[in-house]
C-alpha positions, 0 to 999 in steps of 0.5 A: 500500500503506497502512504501519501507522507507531504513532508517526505514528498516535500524533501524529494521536490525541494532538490529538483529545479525549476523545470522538474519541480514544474513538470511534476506540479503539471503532471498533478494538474493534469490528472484532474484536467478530466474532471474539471471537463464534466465540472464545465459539462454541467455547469456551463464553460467559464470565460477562461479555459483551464486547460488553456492554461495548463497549455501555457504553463507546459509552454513555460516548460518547454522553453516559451515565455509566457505571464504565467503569474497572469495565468495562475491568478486565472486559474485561481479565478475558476476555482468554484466559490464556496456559496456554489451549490455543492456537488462532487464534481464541484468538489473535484472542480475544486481541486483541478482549478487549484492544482493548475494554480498551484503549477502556475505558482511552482513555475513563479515561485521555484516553491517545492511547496506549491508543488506538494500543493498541487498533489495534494489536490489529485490525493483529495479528488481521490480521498473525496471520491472514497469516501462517497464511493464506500460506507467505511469513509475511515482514513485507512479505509479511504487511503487503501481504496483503489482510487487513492492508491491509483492516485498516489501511484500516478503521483510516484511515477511523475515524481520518479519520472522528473527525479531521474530525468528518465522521461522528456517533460512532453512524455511525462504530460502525455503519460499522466493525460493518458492515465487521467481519462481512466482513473476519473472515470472511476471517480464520476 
């Protein structure tokens, strides 16, 4: 069984550098990407494109200038309010639109810790369908769920991917898009 540990995470990403500690808070960022689509699917599309700005910040990657601050702050802004009618796939809006910022963020700031952020969220969309998907919602039975262990596997082979350089910043992305559309799947 794979143990989310924050302060072991933030030990492991505070030595990447800023490229690496990005990939990895992109990679977070993109597994959610699926569900902020049915996020938008039933509530309407925003004014902004959340996945535009995932965009922009794998371009900040892979060499381009972009205003990611601009970009983070937008990110931010999709985050659904609190007084919004709650729902699961709102709870999931929730954490997609936060880990892009916090990708954003890691790409601004260098910050190993927006980067743990930005896992965190793919650890609570997977936490918080868990405990809606089972009558035992206790902390070992939520954290031994298939649905958060996925997560936190696909957590470890992006962390192991841009620690070891084993994998170009594109396959890393394509790897976790890839991964995404099955395992929200089972959350929604």
């Amino acid at each position: 069984m794979i143990d989310y540990n924050e302060e072991h995470l933030l030990v492991q990403i505070e030595e990447l550098s800023q490229v690496q500690k990005t990939t990895f808070a992109a990679a977070c960022a993109e597994r959610l990407q699926p569900l902020y689509a049915r996020f938008i699917s039933e509530k309407g599309e925003p004014p902004v494109s959340l996945a535009g700005i995932l965009d922009k910040i794998w371009a900040s990657i892979a060499g381009d200038i972009n205003d990611i601050a601009s970009e983070a702050l937008k990110a931010e802004s999709l985050v659904p309010d609190e007084d919004d009618s709650w729902e699961l796939v709102t709870g999931y809006a929730q954490n997609a639109a936060a880990a892009t910022a916090y990708a954003g963020r890691t790409w601004i700031e260098n910050g190993a810790q927006e980067a743990v952020w930005a896992a965190r969220q793919v650890y609570e969309a997977a936490d918080l369908a868990s405990q809606h998907s089972t009558e035992d919602s206790s902390m070992d039975a939520n954290l031994s769920s298939r649905i958060v262990q996925l997560a936190l596997a696909g957590i470890q082979d992006d962390l192991a991917s841009v620690t070891s350089q084993s994998m170009p910043w594109a396959e890393v992305r394509e790897r976790a898009r890839q991964q995404s559309t099955g395992w929200a799947q089972l959350l929604l």
